[in-house]
N, CA, C and O atoms as a MOPAC input file, in Angstrom:
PM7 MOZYME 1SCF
protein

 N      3.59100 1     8.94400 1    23.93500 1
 C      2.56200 1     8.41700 1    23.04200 1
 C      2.64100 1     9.05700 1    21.65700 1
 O      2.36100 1     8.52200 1    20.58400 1
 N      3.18800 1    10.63200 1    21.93600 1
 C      3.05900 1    11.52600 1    20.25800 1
 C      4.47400 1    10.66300 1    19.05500 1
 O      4.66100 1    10.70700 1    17.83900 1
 N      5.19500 1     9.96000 1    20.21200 1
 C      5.93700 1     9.31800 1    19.31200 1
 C      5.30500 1     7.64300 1    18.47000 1
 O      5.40700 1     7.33700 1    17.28200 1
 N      4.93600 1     7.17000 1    19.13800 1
 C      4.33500 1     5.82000 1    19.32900 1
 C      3.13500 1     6.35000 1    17.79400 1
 O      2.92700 1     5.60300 1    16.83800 1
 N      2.77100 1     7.18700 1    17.88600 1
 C      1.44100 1     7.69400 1    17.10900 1
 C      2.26300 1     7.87100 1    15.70700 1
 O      2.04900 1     7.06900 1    14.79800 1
 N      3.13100 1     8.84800 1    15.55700 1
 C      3.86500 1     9.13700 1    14.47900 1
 C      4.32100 1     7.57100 1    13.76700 1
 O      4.05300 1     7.18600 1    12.62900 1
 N      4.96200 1     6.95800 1    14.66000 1
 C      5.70700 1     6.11300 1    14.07600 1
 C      5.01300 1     5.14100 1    13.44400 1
 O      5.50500 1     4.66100 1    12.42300 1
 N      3.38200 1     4.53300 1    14.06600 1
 C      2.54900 1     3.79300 1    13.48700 1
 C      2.19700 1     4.92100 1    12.17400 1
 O      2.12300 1     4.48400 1    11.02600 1
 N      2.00100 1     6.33800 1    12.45800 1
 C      1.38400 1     6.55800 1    11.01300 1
 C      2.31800 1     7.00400 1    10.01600 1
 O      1.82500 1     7.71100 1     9.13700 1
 N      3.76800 1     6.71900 1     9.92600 1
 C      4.82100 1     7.08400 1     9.01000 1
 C      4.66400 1     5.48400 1     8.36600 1
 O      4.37600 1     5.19600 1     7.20400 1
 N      4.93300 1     4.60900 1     9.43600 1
 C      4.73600 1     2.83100 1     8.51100 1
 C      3.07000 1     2.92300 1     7.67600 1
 O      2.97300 1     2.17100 1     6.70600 1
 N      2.07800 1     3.60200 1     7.94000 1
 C      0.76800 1     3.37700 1     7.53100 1
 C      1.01400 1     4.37600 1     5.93500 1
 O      0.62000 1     3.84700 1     4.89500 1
 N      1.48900 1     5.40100 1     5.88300 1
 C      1.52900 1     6.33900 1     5.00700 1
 C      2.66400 1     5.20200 1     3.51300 1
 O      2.40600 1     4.93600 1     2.33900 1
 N      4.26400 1     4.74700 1     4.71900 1
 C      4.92400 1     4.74700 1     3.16100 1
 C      4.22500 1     3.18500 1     2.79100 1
 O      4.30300 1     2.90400 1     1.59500 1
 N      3.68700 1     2.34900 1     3.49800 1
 C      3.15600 1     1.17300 1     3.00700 1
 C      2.37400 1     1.57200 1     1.81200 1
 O      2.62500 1     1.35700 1     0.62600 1
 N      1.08800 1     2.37600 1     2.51200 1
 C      0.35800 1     2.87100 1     1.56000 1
 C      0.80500 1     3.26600 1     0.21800 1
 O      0.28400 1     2.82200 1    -0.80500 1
 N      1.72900 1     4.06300 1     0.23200 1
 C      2.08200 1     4.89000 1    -1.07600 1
 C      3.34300 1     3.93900 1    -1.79100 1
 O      3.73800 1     4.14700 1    -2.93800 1
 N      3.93100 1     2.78700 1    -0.83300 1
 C      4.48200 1     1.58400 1    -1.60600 1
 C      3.79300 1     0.77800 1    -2.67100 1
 O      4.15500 1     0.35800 1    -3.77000 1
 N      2.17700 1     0.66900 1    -1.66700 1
 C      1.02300 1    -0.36400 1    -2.66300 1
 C      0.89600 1     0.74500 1    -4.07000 1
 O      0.68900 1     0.45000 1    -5.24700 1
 N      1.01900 1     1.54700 1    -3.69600 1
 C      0.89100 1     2.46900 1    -5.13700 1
 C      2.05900 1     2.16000 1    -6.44400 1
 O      1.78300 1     1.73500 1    -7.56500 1
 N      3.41000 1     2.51300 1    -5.91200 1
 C      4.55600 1     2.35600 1    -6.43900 1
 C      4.55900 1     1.12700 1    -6.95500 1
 O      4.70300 1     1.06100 1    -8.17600 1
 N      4.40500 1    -0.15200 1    -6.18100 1
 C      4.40700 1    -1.58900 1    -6.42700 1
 C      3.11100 1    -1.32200 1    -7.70400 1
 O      3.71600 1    -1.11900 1    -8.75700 1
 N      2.13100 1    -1.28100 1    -7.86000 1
 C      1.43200 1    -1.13000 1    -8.88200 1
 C      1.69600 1    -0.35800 1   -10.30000 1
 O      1.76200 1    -0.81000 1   -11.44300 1
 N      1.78700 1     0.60100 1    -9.94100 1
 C      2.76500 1     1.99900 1   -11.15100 1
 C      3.63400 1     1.28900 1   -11.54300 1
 O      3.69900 1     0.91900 1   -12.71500 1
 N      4.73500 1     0.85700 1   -10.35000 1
 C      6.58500 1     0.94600 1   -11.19000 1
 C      6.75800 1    -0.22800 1   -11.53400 1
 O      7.25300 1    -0.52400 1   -12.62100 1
 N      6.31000 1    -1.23000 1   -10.50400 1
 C      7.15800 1    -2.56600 1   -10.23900 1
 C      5.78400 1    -3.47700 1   -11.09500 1
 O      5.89000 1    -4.70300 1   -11.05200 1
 N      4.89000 1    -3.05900 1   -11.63500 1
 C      3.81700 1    -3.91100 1   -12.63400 1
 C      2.85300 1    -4.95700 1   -11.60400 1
 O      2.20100 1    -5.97600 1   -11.82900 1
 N      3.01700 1    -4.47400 1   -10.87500 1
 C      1.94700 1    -5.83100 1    -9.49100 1
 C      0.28200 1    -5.17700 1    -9.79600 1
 O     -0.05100 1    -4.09200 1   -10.27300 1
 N     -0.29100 1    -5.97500 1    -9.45600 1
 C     -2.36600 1    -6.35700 1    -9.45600 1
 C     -2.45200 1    -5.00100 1    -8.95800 1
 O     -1.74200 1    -4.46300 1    -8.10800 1
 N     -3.47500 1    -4.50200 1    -9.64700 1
 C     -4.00000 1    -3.25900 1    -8.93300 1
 C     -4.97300 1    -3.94400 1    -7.77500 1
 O     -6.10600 1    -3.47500 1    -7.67300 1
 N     -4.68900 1    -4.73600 1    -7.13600 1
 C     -5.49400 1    -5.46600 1    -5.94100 1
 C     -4.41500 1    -5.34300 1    -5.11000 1
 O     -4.52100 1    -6.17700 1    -4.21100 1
 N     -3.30200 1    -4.60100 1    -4.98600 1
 C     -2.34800 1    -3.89100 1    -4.17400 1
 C     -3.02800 1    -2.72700 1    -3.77000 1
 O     -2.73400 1    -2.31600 1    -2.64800 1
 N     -3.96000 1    -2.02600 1    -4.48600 1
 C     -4.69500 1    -0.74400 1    -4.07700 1
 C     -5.49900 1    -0.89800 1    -3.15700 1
 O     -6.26000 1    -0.00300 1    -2.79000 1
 N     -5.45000 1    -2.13600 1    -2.61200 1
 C     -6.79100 1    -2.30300 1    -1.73800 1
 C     -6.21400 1    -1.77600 1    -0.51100 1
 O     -6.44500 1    -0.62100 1    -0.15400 1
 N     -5.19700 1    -2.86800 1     0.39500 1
 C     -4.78800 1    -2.41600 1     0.96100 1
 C     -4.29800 1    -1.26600 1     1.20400 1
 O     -4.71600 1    -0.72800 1     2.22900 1
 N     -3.45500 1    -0.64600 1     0.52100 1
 C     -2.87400 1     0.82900 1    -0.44600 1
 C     -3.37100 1     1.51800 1     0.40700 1
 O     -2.86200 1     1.83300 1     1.48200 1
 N     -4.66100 1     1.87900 1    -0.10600 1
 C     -5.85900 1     2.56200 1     0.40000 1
 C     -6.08500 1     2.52600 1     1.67400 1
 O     -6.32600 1     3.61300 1     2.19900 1
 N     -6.08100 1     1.66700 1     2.28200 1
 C     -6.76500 1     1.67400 1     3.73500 1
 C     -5.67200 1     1.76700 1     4.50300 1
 O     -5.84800 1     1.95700 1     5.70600 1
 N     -4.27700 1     1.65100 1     3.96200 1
 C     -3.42500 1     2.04600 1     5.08100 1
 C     -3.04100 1     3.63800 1     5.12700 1
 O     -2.40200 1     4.25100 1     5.98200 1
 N     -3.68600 1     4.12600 1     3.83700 1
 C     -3.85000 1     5.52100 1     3.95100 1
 C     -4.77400 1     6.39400 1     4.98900 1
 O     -4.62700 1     7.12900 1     5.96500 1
 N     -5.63900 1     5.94600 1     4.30800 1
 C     -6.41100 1     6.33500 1     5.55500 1
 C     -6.18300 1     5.68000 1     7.00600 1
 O     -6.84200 1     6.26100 1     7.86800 1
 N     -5.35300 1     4.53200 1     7.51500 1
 C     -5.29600 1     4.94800 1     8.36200 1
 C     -3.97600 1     5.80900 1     8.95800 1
 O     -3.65900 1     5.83800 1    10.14700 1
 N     -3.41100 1     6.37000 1     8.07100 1
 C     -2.04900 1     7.40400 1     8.18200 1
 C     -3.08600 1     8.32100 1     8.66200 1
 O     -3.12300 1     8.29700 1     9.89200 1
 N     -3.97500 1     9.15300 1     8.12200 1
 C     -4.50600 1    10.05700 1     7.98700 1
 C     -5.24400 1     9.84300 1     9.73300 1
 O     -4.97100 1    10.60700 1    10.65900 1
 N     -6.06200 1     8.81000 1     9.83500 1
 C     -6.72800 1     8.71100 1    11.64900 1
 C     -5.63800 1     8.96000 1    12.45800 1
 O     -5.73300 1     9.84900 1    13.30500 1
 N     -4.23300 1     8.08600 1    12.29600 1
 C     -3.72300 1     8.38400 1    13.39200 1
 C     -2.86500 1     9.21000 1    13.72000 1
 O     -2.24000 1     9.18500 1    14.78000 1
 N     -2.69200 1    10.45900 1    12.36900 1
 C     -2.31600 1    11.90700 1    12.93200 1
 C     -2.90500 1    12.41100 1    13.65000 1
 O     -2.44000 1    12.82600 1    14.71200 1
 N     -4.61300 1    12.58400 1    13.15200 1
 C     -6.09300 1    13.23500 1    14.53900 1
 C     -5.34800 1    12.80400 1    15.95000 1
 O     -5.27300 1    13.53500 1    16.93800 1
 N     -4.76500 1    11.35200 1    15.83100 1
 C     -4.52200 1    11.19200 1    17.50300 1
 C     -3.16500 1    12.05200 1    18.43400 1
 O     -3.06100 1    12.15000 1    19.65700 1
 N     -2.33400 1    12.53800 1    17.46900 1
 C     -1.12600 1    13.46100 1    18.59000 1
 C     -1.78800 1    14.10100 1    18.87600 1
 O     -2.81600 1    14.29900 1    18.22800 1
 N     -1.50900 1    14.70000 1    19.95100 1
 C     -2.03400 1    16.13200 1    20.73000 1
 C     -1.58100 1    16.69800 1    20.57400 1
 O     -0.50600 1    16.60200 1    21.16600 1
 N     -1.75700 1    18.20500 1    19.48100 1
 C     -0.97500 1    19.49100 1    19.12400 1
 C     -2.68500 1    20.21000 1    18.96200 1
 O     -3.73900 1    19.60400 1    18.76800 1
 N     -2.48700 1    21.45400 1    19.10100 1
 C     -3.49400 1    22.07200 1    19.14800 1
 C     -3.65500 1    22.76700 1    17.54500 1
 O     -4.54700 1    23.61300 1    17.48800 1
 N     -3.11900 1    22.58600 1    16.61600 1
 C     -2.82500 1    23.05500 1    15.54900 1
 C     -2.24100 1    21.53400 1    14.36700 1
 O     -1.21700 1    20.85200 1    14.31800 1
 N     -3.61000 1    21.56600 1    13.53600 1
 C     -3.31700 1    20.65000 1    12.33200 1
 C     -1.76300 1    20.80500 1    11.50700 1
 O     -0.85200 1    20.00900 1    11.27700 1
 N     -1.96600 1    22.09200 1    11.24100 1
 C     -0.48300 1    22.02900 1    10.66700 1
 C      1.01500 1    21.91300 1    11.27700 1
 O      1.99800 1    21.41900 1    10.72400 1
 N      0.90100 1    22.66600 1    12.93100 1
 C      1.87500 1    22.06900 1    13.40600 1
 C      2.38000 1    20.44900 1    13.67000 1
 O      3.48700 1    19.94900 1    13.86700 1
 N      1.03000 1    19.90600 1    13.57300 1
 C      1.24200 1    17.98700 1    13.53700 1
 C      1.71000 1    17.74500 1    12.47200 1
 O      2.66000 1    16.97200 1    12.34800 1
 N      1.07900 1    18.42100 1    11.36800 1
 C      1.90100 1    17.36700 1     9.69500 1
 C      3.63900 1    18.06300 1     9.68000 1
 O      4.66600 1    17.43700 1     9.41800 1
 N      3.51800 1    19.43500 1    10.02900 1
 C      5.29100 1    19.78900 1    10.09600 1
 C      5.81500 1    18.89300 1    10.78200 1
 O      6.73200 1    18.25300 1    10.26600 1
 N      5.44300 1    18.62200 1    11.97500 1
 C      6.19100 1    17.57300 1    12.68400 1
 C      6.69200 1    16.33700 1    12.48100 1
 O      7.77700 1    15.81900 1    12.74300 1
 N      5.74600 1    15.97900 1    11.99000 1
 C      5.49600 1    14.14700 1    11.23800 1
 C      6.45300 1    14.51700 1    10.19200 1
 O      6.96700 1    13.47700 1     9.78100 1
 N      6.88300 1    15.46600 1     9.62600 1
 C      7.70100 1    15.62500 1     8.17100 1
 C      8.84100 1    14.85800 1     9.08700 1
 O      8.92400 1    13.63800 1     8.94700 1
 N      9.53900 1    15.38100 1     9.82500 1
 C     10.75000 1    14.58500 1    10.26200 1
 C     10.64300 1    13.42000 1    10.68000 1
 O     11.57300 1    12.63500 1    10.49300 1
 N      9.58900 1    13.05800 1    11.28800 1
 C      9.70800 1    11.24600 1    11.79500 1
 C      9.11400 1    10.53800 1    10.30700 1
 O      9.27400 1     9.31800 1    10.30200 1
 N      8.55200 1    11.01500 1     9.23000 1
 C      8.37500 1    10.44900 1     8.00300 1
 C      9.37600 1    10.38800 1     7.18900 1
 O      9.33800 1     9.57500 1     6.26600 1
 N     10.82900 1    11.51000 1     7.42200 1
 C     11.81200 1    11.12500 1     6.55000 1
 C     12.67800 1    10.61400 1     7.28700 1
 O     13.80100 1    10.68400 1     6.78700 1
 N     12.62000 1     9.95300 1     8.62200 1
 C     13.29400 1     8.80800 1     9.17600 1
 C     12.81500 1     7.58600 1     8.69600 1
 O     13.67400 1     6.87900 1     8.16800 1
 N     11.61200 1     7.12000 1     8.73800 1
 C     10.72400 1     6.17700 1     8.28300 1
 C     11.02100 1     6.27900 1     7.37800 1
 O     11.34400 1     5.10000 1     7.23300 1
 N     11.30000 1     6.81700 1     6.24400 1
 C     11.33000 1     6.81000 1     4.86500 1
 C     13.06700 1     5.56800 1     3.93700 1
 O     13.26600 1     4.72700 1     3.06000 1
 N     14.01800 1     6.60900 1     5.32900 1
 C     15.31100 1     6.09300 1     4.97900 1
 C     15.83600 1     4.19700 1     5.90400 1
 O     16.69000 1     3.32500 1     5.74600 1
 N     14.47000 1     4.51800 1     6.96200 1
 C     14.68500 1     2.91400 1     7.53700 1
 C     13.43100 1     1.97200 1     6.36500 1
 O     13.35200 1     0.74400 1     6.41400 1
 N     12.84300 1     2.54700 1     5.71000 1
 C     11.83800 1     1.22200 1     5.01000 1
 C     13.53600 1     1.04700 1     3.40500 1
 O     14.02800 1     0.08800 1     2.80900 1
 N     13.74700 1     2.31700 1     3.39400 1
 C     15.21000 1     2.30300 1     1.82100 1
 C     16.05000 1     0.87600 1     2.38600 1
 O     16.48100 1     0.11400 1     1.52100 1
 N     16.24200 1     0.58100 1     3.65600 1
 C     17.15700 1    -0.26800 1     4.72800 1
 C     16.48600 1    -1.69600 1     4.75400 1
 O     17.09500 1    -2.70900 1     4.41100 1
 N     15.11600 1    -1.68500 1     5.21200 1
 C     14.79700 1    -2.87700 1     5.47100 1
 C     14.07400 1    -3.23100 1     4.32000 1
 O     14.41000 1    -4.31400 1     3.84100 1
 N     13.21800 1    -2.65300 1     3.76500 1
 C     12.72200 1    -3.29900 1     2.44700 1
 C     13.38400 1    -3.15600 1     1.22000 1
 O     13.35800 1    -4.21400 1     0.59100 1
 N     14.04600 1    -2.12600 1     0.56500 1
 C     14.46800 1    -2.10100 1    -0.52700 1
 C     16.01200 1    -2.63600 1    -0.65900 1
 O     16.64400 1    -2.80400 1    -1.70200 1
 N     16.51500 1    -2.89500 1     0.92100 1
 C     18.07600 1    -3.64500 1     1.03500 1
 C     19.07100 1    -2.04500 1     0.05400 1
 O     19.50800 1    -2.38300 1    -1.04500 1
 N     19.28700 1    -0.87800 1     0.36600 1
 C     19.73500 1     0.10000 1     0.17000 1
 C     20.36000 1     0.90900 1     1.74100 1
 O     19.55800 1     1.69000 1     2.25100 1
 N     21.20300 1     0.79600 1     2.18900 1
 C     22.07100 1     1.17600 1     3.14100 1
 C     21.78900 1     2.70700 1     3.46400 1
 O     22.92400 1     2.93100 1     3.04500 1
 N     21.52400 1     3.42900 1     3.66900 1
 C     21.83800 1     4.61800 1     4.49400 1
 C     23.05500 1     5.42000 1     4.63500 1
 O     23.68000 1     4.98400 1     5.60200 1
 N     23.58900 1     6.28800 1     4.15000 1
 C     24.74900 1     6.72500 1     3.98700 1
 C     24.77400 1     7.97400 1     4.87800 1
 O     23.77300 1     8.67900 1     4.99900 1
 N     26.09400 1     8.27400 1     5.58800 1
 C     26.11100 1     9.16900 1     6.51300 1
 C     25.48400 1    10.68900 1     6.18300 1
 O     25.34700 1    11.56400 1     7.03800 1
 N     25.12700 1    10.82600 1     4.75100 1
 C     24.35900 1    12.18300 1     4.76600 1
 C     22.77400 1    12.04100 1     4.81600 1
 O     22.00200 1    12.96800 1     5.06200 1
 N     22.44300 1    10.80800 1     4.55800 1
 C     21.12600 1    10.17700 1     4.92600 1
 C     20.82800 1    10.36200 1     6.30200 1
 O     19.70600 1    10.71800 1     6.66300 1
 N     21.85800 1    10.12000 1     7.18000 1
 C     21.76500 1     9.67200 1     8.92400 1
 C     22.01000 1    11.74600 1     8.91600 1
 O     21.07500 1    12.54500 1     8.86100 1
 N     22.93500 1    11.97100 1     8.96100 1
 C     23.02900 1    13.38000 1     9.89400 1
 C     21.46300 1    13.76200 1     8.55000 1
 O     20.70500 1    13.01000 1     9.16200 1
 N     20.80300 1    14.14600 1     7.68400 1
 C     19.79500 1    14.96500 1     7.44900 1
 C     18.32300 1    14.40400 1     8.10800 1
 O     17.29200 1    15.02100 1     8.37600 1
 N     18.56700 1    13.41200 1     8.20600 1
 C     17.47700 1    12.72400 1     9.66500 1
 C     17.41500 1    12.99500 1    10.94900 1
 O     16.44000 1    12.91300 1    11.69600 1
 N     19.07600 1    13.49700 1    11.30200 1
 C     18.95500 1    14.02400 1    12.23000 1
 C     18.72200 1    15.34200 1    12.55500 1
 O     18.41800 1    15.92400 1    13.59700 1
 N     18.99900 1    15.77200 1    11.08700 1
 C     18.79400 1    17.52200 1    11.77300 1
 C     16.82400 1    17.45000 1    11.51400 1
 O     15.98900 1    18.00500 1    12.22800 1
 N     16.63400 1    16.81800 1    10.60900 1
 C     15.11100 1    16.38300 1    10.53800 1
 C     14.15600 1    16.46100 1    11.74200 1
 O     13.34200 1    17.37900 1    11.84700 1
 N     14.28300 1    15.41100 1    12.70500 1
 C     14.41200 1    14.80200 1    13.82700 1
 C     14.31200 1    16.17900 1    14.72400 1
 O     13.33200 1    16.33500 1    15.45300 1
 N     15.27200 1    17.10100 1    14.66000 1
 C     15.59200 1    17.76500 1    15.57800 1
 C     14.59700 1    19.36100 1    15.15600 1
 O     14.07200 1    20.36500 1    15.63900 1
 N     14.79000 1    18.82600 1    14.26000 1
 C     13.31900 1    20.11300 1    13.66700 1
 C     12.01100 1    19.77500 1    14.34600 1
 O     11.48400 1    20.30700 1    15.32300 1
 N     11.64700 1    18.85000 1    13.65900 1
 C     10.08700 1    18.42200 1    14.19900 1
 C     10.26900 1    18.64700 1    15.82300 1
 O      9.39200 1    19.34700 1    16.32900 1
 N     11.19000 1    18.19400 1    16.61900 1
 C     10.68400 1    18.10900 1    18.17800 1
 C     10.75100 1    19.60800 1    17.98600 1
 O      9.68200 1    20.14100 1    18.28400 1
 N     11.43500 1    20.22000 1    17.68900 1
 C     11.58900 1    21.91200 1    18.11000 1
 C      9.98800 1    22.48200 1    17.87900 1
 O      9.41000 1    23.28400 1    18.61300 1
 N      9.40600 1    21.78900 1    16.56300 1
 C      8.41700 1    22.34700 1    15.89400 1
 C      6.88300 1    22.18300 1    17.30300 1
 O      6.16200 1    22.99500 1    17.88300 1
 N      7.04700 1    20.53700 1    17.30500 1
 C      5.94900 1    19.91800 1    18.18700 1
 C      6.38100 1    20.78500 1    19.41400 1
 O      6.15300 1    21.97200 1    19.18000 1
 N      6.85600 1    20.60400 1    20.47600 1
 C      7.15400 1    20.82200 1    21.79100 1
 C      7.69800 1    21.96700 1    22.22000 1
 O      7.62600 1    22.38200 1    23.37600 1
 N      8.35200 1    22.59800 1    21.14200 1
 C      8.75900 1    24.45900 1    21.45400 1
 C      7.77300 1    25.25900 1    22.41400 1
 O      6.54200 1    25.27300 1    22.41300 1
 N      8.70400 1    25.93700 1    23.25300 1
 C      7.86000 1    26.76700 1    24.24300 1
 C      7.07900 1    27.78300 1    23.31500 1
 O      7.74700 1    28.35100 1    22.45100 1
 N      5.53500 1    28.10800 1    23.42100 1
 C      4.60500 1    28.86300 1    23.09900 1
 C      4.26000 1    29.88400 1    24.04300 1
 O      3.76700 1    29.82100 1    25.16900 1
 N      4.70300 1    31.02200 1    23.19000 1
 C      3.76500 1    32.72400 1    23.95400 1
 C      2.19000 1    31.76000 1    24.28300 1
 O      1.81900 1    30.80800 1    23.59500 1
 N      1.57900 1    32.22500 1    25.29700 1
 C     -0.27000 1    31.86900 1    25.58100 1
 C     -0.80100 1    32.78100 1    25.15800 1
 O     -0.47300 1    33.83000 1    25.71300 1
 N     -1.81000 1    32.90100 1    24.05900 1
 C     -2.29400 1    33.26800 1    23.28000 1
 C     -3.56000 1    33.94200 1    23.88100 1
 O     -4.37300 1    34.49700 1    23.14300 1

């Protein structure tokens, strides 16, 4: 599910901060902010939902499934390919965050 959660709130975050960009860069209606906005916030609800006992260990985590998300929206929306140092730094990405989320913990 902690994946399922990330992945809805990495699409909720770069949409969001797209409606921004599309307004700023690309000259579109600031009636792009509407949405914008609310898919921010809901980036923001559906981090509360992983189960990590520690806020900051969830946003470290999400850093790597957000710069996967980041280089598949470069792919499907902006039509910009992915180049093999794109793919292996996603993966060492990738391989951070699980270490970060799921690493065995001393009990406190």
């Amino acid at each position: 599910m902690t994946a399922i959660t990330y992945a809805g709130a990495a699409l909720a975050e770069i949409a969001g901060c797209f409606a921004f960009w599309a307004w700023l860069r690309l000259d579109k209606s600031p009636l792009w902010l509407i949405p914008g906005i609310a898919s921010l916030c809901m980036f923001a609800y559906l981090l509360t939902l992983v189960d990590a006992e520690h806020a900051g260990r969830t946003y470290a985590a999400y850093g790597g499934v957000y710069i996967c998300s980041a280089l598949v929206w470069l792919w499907a929306v902006e039509g910009v390919r992915p180049d093999r140092w794109d793919t292996l730094g996603t993966a060492l990405c990738l391989v951070g965050a699980a270490i970060i989320l799921w690493g065995p913990r001393a009990a406190a």
